[in-house]
mmCIF file of the N, C-alpha and C atoms, coordinates in Angstrom:
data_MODEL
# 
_entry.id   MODEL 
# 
loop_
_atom_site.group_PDB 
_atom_site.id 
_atom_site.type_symbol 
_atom_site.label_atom_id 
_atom_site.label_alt_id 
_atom_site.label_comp_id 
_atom_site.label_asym_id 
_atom_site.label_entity_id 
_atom_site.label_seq_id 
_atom_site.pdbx_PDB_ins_code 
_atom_site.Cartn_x 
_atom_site.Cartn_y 
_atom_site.Cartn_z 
_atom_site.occupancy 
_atom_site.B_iso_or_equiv 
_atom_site.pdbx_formal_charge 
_atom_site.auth_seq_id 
_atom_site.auth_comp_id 
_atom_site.auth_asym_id 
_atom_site.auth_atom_id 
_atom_site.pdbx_PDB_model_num 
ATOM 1   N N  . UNK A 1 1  ? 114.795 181.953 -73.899 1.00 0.00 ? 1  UNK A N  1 
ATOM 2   C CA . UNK A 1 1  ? 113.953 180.842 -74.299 1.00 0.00 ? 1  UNK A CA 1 
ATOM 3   C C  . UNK A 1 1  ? 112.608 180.972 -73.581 1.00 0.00 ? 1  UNK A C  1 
ATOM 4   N N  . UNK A 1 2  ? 111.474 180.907 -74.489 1.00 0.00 ? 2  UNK A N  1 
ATOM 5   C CA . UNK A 1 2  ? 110.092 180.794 -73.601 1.00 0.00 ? 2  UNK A CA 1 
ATOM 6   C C  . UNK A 1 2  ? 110.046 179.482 -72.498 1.00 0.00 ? 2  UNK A C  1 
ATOM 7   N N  . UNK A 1 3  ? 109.530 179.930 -71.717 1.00 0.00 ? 3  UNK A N  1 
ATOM 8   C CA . UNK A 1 3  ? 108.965 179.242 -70.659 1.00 0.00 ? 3  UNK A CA 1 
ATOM 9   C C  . UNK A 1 3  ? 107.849 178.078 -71.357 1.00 0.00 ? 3  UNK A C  1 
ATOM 10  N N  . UNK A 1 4  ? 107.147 178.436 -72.277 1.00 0.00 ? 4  UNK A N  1 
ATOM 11  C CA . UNK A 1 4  ? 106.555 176.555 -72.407 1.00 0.00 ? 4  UNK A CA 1 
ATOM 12  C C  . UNK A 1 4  ? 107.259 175.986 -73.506 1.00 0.00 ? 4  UNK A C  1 
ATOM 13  N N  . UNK A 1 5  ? 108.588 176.421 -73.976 1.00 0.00 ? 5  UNK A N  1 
ATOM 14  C CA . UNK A 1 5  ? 108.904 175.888 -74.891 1.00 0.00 ? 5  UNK A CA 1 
ATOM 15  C C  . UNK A 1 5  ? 109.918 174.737 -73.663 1.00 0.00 ? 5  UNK A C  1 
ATOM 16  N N  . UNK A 1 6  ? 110.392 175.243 -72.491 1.00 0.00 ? 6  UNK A N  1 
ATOM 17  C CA . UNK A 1 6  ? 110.896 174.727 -71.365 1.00 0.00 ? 6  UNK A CA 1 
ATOM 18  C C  . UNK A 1 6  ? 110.266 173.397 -70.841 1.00 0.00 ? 6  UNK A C  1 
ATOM 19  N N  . UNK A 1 7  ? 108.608 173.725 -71.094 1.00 0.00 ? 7  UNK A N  1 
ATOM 20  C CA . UNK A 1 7  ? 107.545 172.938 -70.119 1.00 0.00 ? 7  UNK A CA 1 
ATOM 21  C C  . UNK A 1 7  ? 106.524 172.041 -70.918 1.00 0.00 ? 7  UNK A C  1 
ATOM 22  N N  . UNK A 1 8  ? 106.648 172.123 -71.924 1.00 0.00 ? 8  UNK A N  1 
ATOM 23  C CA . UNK A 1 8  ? 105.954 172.261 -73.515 1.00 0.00 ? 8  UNK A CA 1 
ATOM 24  C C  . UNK A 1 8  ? 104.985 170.575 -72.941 1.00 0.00 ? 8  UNK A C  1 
ATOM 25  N N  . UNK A 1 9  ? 105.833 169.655 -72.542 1.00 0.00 ? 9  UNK A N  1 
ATOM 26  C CA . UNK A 1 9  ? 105.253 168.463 -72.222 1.00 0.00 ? 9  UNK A CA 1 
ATOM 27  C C  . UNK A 1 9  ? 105.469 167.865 -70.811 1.00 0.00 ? 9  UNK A C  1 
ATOM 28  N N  . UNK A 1 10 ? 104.955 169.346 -69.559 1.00 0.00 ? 10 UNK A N  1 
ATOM 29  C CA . UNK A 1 10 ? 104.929 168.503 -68.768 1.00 0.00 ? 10 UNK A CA 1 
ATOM 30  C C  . UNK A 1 10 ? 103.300 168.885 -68.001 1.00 0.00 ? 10 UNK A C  1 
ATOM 31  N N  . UNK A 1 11 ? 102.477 168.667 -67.500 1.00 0.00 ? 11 UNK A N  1 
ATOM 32  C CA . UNK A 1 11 ? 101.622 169.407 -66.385 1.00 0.00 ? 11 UNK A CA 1 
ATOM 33  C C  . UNK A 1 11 ? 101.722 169.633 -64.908 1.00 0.00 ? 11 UNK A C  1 
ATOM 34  N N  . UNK A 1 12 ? 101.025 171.046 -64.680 1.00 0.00 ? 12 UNK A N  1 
ATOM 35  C CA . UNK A 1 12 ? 101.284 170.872 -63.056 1.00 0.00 ? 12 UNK A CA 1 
ATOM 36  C C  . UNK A 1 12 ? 99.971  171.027 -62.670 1.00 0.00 ? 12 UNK A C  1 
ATOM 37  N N  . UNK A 1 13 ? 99.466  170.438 -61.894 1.00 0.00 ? 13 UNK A N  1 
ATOM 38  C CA . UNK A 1 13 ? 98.047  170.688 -61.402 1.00 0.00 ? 13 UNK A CA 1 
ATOM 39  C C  . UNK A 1 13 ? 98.348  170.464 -59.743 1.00 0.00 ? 13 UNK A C  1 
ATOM 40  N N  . UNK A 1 14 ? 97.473  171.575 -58.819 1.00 0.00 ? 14 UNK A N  1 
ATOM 41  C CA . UNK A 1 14 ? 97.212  171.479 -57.678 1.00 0.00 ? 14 UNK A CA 1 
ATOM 42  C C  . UNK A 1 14 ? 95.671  171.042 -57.008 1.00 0.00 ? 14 UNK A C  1 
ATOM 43  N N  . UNK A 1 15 ? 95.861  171.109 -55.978 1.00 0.00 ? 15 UNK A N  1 
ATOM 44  C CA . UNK A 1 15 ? 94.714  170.688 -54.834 1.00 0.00 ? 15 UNK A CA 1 
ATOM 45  C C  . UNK A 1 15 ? 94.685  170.813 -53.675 1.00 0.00 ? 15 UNK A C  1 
ATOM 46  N N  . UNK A 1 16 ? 93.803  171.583 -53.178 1.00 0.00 ? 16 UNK A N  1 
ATOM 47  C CA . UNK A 1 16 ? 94.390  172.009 -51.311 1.00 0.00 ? 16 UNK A CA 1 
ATOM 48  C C  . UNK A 1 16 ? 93.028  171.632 -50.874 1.00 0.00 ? 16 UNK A C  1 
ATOM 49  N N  . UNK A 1 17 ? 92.782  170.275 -50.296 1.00 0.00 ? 17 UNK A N  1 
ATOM 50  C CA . UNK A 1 17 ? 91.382  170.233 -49.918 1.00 0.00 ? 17 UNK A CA 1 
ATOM 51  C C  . UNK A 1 17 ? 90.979  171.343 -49.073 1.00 0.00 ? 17 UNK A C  1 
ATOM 52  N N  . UNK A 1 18 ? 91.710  171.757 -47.896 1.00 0.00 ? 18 UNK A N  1 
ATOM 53  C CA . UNK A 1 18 ? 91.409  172.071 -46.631 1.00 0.00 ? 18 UNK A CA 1 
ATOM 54  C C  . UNK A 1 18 ? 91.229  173.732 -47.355 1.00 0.00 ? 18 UNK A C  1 
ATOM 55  N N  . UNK A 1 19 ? 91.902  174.446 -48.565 1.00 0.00 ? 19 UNK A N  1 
ATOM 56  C CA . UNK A 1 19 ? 91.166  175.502 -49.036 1.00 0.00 ? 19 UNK A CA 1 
ATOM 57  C C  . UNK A 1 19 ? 89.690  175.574 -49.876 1.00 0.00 ? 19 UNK A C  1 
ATOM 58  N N  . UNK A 1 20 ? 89.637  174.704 -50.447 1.00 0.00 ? 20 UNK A N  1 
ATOM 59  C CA . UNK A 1 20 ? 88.486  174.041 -51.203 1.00 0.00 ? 20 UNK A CA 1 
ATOM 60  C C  . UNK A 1 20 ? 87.034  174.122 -49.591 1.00 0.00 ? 20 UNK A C  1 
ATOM 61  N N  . UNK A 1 21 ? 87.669  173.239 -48.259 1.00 0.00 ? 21 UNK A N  1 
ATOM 62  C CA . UNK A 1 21 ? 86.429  173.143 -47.546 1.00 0.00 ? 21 UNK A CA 1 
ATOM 63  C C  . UNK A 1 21 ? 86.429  174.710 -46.817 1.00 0.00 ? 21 UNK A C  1 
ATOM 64  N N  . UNK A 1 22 ? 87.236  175.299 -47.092 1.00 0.00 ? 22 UNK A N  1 
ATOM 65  C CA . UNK A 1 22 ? 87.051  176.654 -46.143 1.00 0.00 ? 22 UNK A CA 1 
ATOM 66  C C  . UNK A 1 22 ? 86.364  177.707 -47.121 1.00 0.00 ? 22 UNK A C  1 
ATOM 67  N N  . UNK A 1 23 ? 86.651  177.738 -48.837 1.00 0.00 ? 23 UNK A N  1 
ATOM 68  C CA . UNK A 1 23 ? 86.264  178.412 -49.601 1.00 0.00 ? 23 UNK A CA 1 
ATOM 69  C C  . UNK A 1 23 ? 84.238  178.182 -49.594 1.00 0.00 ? 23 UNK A C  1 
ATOM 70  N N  . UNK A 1 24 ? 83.880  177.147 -49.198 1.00 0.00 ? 24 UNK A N  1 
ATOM 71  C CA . UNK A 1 24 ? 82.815  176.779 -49.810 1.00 0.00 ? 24 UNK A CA 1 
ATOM 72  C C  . UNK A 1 24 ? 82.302  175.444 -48.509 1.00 0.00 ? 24 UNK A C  1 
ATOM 73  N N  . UNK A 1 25 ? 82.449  175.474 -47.455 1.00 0.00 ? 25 UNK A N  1 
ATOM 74  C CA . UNK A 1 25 ? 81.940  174.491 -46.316 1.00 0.00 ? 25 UNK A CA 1 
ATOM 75  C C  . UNK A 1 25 ? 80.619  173.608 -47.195 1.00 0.00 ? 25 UNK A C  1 
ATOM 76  N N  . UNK A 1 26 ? 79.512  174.212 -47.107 1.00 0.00 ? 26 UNK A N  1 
ATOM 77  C CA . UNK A 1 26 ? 78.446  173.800 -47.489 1.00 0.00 ? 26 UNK A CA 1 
ATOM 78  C C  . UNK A 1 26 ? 78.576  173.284 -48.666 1.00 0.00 ? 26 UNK A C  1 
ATOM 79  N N  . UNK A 1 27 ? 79.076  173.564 -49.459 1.00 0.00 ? 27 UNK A N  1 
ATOM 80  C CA . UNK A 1 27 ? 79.263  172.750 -50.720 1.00 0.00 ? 27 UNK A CA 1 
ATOM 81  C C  . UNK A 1 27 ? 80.248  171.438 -51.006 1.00 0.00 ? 27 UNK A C  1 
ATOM 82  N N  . UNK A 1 28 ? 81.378  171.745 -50.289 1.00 0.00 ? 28 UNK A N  1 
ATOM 83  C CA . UNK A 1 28 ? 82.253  170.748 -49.621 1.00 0.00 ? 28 UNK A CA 1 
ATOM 84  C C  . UNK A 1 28 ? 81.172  169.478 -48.962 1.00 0.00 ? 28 UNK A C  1 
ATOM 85  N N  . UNK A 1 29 ? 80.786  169.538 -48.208 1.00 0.00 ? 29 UNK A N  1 
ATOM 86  C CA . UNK A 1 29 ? 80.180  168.589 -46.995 1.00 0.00 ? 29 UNK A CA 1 
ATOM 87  C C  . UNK A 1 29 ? 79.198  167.611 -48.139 1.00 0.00 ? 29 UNK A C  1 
ATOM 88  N N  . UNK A 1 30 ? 78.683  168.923 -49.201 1.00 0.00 ? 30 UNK A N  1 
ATOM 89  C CA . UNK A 1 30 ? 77.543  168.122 -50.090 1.00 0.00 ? 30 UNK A CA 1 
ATOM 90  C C  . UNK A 1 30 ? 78.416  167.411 -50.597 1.00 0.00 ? 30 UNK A C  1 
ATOM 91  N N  . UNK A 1 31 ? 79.423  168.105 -51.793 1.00 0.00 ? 31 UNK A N  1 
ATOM 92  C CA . UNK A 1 31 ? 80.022  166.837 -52.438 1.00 0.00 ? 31 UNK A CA 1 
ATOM 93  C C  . UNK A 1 31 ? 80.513  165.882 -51.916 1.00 0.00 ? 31 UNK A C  1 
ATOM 94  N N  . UNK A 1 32 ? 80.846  165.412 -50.221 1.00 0.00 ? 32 UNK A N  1 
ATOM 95  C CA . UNK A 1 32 ? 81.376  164.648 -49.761 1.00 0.00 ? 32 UNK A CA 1 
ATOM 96  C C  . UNK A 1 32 ? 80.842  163.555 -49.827 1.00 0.00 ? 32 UNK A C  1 
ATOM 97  N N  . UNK A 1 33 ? 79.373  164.102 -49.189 1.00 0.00 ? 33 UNK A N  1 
ATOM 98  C CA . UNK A 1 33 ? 78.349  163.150 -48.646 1.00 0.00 ? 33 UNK A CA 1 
ATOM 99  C C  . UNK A 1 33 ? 78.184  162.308 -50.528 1.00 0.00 ? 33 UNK A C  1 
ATOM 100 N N  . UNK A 1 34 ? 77.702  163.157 -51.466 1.00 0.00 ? 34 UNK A N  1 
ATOM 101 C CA . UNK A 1 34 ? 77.912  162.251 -52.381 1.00 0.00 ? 34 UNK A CA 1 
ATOM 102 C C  . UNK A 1 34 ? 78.593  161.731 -53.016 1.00 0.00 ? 34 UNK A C  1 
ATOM 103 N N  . UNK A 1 35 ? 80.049  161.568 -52.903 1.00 0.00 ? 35 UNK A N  1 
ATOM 104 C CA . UNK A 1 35 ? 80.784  161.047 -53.448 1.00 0.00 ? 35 UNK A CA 1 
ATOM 105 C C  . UNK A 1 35 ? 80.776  159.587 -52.552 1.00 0.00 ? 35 UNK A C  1 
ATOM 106 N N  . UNK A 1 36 ? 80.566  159.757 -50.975 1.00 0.00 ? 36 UNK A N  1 
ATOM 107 C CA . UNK A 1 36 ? 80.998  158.603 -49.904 1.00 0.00 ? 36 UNK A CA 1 
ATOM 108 C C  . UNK A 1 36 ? 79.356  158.005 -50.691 1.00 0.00 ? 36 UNK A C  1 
ATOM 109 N N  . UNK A 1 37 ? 78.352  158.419 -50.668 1.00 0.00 ? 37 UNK A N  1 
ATOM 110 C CA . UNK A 1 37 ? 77.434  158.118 -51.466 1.00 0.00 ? 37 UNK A CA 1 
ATOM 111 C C  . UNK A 1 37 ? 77.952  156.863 -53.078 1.00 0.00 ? 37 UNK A C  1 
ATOM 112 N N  . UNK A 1 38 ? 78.212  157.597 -53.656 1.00 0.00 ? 38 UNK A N  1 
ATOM 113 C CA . UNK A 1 38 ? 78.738  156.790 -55.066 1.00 0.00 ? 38 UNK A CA 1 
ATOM 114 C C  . UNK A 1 38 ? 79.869  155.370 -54.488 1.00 0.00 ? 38 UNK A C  1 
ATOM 115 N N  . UNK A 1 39 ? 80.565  155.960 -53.497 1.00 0.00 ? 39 UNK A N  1 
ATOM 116 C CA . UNK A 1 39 ? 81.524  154.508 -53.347 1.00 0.00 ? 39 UNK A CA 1 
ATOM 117 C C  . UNK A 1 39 ? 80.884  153.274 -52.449 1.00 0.00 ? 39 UNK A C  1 
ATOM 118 N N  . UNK A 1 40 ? 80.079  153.896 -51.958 1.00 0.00 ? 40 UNK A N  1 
ATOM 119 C CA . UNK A 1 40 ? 79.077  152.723 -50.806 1.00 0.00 ? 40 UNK A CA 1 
ATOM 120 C C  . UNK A 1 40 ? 78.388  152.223 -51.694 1.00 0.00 ? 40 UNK A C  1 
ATOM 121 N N  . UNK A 1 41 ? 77.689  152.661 -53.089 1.00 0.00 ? 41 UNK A N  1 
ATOM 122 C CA . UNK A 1 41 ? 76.869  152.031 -54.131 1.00 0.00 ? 41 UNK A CA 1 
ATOM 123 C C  . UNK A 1 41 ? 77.668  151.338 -55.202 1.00 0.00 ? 41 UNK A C  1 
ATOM 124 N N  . UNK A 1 42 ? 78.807  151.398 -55.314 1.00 0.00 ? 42 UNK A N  1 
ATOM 125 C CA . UNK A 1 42 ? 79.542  150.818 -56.120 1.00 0.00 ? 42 UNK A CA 1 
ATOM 126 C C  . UNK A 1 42 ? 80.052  151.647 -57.309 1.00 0.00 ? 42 UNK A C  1 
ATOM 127 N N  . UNK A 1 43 ? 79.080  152.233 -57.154 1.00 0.00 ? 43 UNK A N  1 
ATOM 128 C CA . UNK A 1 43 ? 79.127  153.459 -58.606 1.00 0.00 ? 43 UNK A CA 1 
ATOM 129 C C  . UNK A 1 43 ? 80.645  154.062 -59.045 1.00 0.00 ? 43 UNK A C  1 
ATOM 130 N N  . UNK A 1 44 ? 81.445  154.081 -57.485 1.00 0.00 ? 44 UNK A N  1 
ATOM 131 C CA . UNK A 1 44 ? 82.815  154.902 -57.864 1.00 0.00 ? 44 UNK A CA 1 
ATOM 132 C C  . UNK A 1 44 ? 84.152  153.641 -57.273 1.00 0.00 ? 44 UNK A C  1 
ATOM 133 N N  . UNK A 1 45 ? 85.059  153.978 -58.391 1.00 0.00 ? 45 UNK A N  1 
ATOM 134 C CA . UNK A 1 45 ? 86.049  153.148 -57.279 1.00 0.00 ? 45 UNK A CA 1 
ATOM 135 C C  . UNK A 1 45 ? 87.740  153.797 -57.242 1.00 0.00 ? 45 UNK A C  1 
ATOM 136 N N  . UNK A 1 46 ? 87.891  154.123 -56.025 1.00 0.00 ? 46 UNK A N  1 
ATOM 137 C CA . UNK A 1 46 ? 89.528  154.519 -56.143 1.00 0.00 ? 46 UNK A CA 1 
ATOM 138 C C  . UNK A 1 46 ? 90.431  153.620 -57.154 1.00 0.00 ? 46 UNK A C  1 
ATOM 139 N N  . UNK A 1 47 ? 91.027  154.429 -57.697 1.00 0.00 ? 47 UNK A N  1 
ATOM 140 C CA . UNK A 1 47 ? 92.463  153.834 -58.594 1.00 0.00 ? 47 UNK A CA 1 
ATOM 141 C C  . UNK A 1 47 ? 93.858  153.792 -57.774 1.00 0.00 ? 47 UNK A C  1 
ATOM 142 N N  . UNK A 1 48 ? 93.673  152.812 -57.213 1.00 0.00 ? 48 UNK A N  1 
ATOM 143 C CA . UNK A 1 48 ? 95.015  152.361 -56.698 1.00 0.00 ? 48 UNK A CA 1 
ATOM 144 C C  . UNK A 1 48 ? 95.601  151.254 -56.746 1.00 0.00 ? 48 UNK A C  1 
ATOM 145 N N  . UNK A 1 49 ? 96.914  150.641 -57.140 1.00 0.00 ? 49 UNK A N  1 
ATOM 146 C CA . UNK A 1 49 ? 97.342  149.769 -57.212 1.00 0.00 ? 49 UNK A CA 1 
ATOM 147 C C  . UNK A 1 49 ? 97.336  148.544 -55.856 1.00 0.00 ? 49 UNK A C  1 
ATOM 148 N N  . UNK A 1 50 ? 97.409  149.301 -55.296 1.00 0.00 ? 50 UNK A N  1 
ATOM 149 C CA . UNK A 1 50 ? 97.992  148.924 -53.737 1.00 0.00 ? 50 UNK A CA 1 
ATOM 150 C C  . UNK A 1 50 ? 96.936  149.316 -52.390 1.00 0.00 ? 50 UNK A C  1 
ATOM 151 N N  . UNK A 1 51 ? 96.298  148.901 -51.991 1.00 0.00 ? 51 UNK A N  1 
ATOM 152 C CA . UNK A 1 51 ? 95.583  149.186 -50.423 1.00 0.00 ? 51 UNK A CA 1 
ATOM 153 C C  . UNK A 1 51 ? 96.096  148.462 -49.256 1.00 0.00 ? 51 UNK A C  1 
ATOM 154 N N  . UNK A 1 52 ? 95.784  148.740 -48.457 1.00 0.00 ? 52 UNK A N  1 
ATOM 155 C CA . UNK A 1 52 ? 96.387  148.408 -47.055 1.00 0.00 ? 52 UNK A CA 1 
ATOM 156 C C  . UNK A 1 52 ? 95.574  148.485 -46.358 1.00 0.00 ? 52 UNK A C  1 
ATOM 157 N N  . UNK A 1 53 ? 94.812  148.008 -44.358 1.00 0.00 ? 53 UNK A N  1 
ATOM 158 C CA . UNK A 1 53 ? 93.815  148.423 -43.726 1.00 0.00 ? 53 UNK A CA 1 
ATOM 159 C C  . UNK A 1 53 ? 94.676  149.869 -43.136 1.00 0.00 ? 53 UNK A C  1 
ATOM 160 N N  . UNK A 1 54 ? 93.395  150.896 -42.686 1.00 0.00 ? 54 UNK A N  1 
ATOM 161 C CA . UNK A 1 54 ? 94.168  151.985 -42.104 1.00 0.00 ? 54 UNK A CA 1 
ATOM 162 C C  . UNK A 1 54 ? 95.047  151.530 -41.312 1.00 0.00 ? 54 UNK A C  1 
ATOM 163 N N  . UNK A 1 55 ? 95.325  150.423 -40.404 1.00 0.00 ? 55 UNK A N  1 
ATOM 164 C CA . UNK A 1 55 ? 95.957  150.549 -38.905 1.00 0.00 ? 55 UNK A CA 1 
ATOM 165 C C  . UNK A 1 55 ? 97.682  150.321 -39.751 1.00 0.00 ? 55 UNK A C  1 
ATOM 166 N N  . UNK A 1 56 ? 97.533  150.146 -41.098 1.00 0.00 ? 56 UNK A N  1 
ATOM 167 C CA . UNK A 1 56 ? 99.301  149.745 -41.707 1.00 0.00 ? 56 UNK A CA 1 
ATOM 168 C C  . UNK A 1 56 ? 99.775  150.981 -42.112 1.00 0.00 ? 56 UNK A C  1 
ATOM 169 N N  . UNK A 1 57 ? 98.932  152.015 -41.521 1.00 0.00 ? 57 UNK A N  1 
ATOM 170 C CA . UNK A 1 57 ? 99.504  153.654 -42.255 1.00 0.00 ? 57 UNK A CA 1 
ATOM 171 C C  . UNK A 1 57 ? 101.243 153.643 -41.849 1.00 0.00 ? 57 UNK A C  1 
ATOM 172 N N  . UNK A 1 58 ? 101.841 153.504 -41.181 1.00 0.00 ? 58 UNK A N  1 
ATOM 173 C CA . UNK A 1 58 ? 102.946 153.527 -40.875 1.00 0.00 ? 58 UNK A CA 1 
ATOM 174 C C  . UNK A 1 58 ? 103.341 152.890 -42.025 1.00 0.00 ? 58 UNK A C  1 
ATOM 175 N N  . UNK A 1 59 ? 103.132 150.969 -42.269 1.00 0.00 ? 59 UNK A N  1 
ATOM 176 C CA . UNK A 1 59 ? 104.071 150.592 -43.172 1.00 0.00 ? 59 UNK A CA 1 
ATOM 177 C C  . UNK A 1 59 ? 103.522 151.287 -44.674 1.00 0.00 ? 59 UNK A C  1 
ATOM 178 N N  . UNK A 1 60 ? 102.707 152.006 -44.853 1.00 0.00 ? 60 UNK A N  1 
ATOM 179 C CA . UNK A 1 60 ? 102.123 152.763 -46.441 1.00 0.00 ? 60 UNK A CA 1 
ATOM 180 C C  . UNK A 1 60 ? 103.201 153.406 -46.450 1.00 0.00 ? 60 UNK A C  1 
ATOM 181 N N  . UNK A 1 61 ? 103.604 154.336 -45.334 1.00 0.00 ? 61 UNK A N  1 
ATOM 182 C CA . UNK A 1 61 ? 104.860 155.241 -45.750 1.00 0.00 ? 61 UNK A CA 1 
ATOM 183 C C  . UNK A 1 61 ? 105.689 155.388 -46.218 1.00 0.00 ? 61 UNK A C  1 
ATOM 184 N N  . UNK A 1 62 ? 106.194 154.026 -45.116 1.00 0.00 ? 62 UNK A N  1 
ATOM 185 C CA . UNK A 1 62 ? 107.584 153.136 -45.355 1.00 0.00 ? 62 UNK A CA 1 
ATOM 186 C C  . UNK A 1 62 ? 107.538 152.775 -47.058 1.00 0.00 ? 62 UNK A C  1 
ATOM 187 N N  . UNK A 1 63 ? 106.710 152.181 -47.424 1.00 0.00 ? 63 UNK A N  1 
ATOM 188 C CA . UNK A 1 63 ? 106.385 151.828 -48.695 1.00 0.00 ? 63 UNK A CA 1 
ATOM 189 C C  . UNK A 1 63 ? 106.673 152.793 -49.850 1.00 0.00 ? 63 UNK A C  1 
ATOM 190 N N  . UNK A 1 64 ? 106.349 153.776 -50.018 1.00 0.00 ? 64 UNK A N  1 
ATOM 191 C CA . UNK A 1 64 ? 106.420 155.153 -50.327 1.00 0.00 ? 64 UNK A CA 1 
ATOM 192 C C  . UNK A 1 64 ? 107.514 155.639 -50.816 1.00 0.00 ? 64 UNK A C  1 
ATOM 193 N N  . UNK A 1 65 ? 108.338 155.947 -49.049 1.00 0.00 ? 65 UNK A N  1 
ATOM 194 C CA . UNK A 1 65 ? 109.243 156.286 -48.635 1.00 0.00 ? 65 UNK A CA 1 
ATOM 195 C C  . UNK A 1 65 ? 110.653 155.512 -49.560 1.00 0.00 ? 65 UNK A C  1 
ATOM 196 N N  . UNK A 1 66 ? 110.895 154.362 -49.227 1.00 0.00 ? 66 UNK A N  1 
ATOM 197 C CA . UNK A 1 66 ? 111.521 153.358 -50.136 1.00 0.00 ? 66 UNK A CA 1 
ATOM 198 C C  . UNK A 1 66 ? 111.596 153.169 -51.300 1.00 0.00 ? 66 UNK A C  1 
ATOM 199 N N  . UNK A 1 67 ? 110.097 153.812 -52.094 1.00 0.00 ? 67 UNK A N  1 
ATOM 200 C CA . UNK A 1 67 ? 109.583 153.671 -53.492 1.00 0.00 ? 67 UNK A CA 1 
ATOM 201 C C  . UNK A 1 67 ? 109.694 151.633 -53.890 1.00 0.00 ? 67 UNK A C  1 
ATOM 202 N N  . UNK A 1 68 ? 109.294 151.397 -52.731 1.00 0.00 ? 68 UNK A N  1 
ATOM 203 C CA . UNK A 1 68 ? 108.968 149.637 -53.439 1.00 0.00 ? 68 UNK A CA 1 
ATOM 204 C C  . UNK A 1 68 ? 107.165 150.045 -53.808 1.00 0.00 ? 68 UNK A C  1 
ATOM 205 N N  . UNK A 1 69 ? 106.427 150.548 -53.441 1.00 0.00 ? 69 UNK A N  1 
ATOM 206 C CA . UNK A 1 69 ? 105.143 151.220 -54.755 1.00 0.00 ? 69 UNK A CA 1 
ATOM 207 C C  . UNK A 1 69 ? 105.605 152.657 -54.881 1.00 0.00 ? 69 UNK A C  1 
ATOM 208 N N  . UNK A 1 70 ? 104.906 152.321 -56.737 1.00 0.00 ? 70 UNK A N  1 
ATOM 209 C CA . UNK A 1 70 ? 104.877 153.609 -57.416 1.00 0.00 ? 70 UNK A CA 1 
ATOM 210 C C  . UNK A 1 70 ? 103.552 153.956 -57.407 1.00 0.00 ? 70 UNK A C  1 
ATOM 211 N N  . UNK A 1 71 ? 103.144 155.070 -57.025 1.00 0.00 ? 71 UNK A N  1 
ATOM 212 C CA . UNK A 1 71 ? 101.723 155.653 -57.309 1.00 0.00 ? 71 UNK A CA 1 
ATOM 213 C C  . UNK A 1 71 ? 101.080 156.090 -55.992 1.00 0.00 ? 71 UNK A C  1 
ATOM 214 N N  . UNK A 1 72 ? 99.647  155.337 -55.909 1.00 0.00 ? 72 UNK A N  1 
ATOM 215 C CA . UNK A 1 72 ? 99.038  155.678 -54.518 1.00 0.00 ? 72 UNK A CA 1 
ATOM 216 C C  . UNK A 1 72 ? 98.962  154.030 -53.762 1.00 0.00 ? 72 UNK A C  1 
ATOM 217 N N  . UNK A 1 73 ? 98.678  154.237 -52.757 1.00 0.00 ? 73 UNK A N  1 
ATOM 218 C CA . UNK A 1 73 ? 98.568  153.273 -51.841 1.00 0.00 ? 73 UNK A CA 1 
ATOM 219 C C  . UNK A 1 73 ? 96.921  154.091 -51.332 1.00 0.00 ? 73 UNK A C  1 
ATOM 220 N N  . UNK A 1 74 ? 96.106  153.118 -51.012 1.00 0.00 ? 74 UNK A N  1 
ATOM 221 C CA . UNK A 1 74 ? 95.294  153.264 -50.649 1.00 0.00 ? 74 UNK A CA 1 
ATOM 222 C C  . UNK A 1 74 ? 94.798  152.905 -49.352 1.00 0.00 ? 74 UNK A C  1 
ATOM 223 N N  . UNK A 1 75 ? 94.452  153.501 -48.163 1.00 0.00 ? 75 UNK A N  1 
ATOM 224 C CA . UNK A 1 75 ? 94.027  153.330 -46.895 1.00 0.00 ? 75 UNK A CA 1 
ATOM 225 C C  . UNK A 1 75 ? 93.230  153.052 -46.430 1.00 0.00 ? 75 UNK A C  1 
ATOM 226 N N  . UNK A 1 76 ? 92.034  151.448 -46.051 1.00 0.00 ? 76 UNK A N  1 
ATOM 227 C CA . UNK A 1 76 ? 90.665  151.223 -46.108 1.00 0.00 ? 76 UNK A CA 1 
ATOM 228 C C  . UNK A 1 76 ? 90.551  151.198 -45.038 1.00 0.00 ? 76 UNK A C  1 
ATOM 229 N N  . UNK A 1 77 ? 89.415  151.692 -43.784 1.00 0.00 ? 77 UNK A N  1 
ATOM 230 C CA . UNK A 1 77 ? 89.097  151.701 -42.604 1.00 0.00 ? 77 UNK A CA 1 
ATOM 231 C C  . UNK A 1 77 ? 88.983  150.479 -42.545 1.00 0.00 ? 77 UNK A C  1 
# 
């Protein structure tokens, strides 16, 4: 049996920031600065159901961990 007849409807997509900032530093740092740019102006906004202040990173886990949220939890300084 083929392999996307297996996979036909699912996706896999990755992301390794920390290869992304080593592949390309200088370009990294730019897009940072403008993206922290776009969310300080309003322009951008995380999609998350759920935020928390950073200091509840422990209970985000727990949260997680348990699956009482589905998705992301979001972490605001």
């Amino acid at each position: 049996m083929p392999v996307t007849s297996l996979f036909a409807l699912k996706t896999v997509s990755g992301f390794s920031l920390l290869a992304w900032r080593a592949a390309a530093p200088a370009q990294a740092r730019a897009d940072i600065a403008e993206l922290t740019g776009l969310f300080e102006a309003g322009k951008l906004h995380a999609a998350a159901e759920t935020t928390l202040p950073l200091a509840e990173a422990v209970q985000a886990h727990r949260l997680l961990e348990d699956r009482t949220v589905l998705g992301r939890i979001l972490l605001v300084p």
